[in-house]
N, C-alpha and C positions, 0 to 999 in steps of 0.2 A: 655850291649853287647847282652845279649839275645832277648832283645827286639828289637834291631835292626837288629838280625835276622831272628825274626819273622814274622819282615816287610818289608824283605828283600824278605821272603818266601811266604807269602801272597801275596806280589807284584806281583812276579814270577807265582803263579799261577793265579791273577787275567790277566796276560797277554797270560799268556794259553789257558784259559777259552773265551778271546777276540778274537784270533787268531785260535780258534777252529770251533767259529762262522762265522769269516768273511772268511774262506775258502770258502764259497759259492758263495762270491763275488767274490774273483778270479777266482774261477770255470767258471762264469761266464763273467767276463771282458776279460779274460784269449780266452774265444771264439769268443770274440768281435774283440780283439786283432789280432787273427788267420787272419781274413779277412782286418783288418784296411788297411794294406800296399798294398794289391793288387785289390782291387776291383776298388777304381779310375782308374787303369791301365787298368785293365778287362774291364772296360764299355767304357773309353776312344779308348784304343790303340786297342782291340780284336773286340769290336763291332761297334766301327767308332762313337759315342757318344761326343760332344762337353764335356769339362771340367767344363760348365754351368748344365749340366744335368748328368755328375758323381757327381758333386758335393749336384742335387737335391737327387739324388737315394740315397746317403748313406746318406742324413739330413732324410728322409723318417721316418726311424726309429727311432726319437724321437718324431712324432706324437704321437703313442702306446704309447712310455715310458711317457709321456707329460700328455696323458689320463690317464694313469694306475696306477700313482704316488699317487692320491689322496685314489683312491679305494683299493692299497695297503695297503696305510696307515692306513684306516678303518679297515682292515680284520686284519693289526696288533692290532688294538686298541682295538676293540673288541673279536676277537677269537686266538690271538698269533703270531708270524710270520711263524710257520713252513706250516700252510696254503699254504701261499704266497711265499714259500722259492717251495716248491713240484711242484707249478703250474709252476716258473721259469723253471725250469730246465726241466720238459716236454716240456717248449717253446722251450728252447734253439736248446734242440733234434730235435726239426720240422723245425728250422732253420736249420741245419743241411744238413736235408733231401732237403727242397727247394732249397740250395746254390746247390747240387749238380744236383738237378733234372735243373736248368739255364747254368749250365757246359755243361750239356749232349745237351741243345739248343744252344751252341753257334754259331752254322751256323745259327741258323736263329734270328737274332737281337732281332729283337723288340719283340719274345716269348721270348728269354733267359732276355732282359730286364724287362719285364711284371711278369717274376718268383722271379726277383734280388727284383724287390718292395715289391712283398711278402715274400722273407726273410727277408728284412730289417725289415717290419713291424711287422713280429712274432719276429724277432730280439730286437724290442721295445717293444711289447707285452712281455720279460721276462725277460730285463731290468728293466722294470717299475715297475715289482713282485720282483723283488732281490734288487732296489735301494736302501729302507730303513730297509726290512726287518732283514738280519740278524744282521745289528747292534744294531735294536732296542733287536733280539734277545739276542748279549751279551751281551748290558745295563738291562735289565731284567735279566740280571745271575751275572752279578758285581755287579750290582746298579749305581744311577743315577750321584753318583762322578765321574763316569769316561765314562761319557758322552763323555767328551772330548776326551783322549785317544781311547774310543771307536770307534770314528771318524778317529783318525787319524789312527787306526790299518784298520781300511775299508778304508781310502786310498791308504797305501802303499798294500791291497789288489788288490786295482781296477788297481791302475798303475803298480805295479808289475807284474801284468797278461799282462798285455798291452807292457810292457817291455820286458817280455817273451813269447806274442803272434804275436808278429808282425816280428821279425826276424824270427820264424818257421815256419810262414805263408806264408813267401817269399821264404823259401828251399823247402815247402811242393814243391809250385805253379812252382817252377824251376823246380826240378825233374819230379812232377808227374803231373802235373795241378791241376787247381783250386778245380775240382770233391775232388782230394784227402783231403780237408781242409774238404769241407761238412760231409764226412765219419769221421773225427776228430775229427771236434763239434758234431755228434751223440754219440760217446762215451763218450767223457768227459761229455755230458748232461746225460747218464745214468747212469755215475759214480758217479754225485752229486746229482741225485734223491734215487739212494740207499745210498749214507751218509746221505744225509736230512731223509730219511725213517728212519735214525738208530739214530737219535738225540733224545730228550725227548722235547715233544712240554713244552713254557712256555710261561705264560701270564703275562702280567702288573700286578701289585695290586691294580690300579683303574679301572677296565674293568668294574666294577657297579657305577662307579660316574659320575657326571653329564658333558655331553660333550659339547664344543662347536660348533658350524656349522662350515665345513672346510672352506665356505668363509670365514668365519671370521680370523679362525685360518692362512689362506692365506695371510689375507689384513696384520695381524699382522709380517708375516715374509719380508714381498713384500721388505721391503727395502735393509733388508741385502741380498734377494734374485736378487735385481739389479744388489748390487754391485757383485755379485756373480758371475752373467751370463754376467755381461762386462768382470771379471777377465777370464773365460771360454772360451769367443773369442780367445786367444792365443793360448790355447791346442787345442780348435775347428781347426784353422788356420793349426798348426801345424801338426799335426795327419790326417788330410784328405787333405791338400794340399802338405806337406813337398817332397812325391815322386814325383810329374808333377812340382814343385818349382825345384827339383835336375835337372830331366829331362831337364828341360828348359833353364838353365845354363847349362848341359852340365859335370853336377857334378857326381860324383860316391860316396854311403854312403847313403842313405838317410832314412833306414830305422837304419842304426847305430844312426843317427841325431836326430828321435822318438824315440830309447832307452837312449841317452844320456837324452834326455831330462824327462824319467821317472826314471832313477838312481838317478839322482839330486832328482827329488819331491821327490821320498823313503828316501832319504840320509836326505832332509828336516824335514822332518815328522819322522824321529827316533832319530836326534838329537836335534834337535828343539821343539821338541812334546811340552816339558816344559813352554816355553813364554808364550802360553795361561794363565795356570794358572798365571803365574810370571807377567807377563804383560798385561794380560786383554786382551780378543780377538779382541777389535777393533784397538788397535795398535799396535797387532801381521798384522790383516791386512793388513794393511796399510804400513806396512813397508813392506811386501809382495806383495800385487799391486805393489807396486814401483819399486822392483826388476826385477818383470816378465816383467815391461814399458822398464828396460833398458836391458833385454834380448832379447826383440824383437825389439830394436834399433839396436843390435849390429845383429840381425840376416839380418834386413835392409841393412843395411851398411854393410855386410861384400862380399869380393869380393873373398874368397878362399873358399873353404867344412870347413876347421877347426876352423876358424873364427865363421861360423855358428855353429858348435859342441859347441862353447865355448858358444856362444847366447842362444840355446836352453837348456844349462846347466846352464847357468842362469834366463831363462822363467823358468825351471822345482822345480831349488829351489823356486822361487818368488812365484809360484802357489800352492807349494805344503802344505801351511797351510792355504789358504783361506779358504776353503772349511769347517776345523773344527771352524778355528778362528770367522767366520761370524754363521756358524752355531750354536753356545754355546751361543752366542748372542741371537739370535732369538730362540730359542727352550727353553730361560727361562723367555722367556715374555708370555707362554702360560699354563697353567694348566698342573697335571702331564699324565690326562687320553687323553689330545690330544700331548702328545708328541711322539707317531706314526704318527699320521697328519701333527703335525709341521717338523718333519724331512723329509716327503714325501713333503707337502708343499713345504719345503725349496729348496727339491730336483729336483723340478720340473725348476726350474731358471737353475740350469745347461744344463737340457736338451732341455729347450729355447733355450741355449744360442749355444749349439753343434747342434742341428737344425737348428738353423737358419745361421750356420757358413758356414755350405755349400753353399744354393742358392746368400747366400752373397757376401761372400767371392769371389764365383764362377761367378757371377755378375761383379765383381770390376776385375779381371783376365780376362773377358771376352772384358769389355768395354773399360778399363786403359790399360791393360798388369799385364802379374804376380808378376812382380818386386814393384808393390803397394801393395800385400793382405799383408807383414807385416807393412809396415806405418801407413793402416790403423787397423790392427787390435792392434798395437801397441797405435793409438788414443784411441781406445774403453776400450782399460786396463785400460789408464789416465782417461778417466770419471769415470769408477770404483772408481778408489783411489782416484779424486775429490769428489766422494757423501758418500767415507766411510769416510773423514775427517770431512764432513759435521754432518755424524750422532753422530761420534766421539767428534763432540762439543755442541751437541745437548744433548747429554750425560752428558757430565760436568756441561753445565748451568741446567740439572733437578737435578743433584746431590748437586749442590750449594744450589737452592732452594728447 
């Protein structure tokens, strides 16, 4: 009995300890989030901007994230993550600053446009320093067991923020306008530069061993990193089309529809968290692709707002173990001193994958009509779940022999 509560109590604090660190991810998603539901609007409906080029303006920002990902990962491997954790969140604050300084041009388009790019992109510039940094931070203060968990406590970080950013980013923008979010994100960025100031920096215990070249450590993750950023097309889809989708039907909800659809991932990832281990990550996968395939059927097909709540509640479960599931996979085909690299690596496919969701996406709405961007992104999940079965048995027959 004692010893079961030992490990009860060890637990408890090893999930404190996780959750201590990934607050900086929400700090940060959390501001991402502020903006997600209104800025398609903003560019769209305020400054007379086609849904082709809202849709390019907010991918913008995973260029930076896209670039920054690797060099994060270095500055983790080498010198610790609070580095990287510090520089975020002074980005975030200048995002901030930019979103309101584009408010204050909304009479004249194409400058408030021209300002929105360079939020978006310091916007990526402190995304790309916060992606892998503080989990690699908790994994350095639990250890490498709980890699896994470590993942999925920075998910229900990153959606939770997103969950709880994008409904108050639509009261801000109601009452006060958009100006007032900018002023938002300047606080909460200074809030989480003096917590990060107040942490104790900590480093790997290989930072003197021998590293591999991040290509390489790249080519190594590339596959689960595919399947990753087809799974990603959904919440890409969702999260930056889901309001001009309501609009366009004629729907009311549609920011409840992006929070249903991050209660579920949460809901996934705290009850679920377990399969990994239990079940091995490639067919926690893959039963997860699959789910997210048939929530963006039903989000297709459905002809009422609630019909869709229930779709996107089922995208949100399907998605929300991808991320560690494929991730634990690839981050232990690489050594331990590039496993700053390999999680930035790996990180870098989602932000393919939300990058390129907009001019995509926003392509296929432009060309088709809107009533296409879930068939087809609902196709791009099923390739997913096609190449994770593929690796899935690729696995088996190296295990046989």
């Amino acid at each position: 009995m004692q010893a079961e509560t030992h490990a009860g109590a060890s637990l408890s604090k090893v999930r404190f300890t996780i959750a201590g660190f990934v607050t900086f991810t929400f700090i940060g998603y959390f501001t991402i989030g502020l903006a997600l539901g209104i800025l398609p609007v903003f560019i769209h409906q305020r400054l007379g901007y086609s849904t082709m080029v809202a849709g390019i303006i907010i991918s913008v920002q995973y260029v930076t994230t896209f670039l920054l990902r690797g060099y994060a990962g270095s500055i983790v491997d080498k010198k610790g993550p609070k580095p990287a954790v510090l520089l975020s969140m002074i980005g975030f604050s200048l995002s901030g600053i930019l979103m309101f300084a584009a408010y204050m041009f909304r009479d004249i388009p194409a400058l408030s446009l021209g300002t929105l790019v360079l939020t978006r992109l310091m916007t990526g510039f402190a995304e790309g320093l916060i992606g892998a940094s503080p989990v690699n931070w908790a994994i350095f203060a639990v250890g490498d067991k709980y890699t896994g968990r470590a993942m999925s406590f920075n998910g229900i970080a990153s959606y939770g923020a997103l969950a709880a950013g994008a409904p108050l980013g639509l009261i801000l923008n109601n009452s006060y306008g958009m100006g007032s979010i900018g002023i938002v994100i300047i606080a909460v960025g200074i809030i989480g530069l003096l917590y990060a100031k107040s942490k104790t920096a900590i480093r790997g215990t290989h930072t003197s061993a021998p590293r591999l070249p991040f290509i390489q450590v790249l080519k190594t993750v590339t596959p689960f990193g595919i399947c990753l950023a087809l799974g990603g097309l959904g919440f890409g889809t969702i999260s930056t089309f889901i309001t001009l989708y309501y609009a366009y039907l004629n729907w009311t909800g549609a920011v409840l529809c992006l929070s249903v659809f991050s209660i579920l991932f949460i809901l996934g990832r705290i009850f679920f968290a377990r399969s990994i281990e239990t079940s091995g990550g490639m067919k926690t996968a893959i039963w997860c692709l699959a789910l997210e395939t048939i929530g963006l059927m039903i989000l297709w097909l459905a002809n009422v707002p609630h019909v869709a709540l229930i779709g996107a509640g089922i995208a949100g479960l399907g998605f929300s173990l991808v991320f560690p599931a494929l991730g634990v996979e690839a981050v232990k085909l690489v050594p331990a001193s590039n496993q700053g690299a390999a999680i930035g690596g790996y990180g870098l496919f989602i932000d393919l994958s939300l990058g390129i969701t907009g001019p995509l996406v926003g392509g296929i709405a432009s060309h088709f009509g809107m009533l296409y961007i879930f068939p087809f992104s609902m196709a791009m999940v099923f390739a997913g779940l096609f190449i994770a079965v593929l690796i899935w048995q690729r696995q088996k027959r190296e295990a046989i022999a």
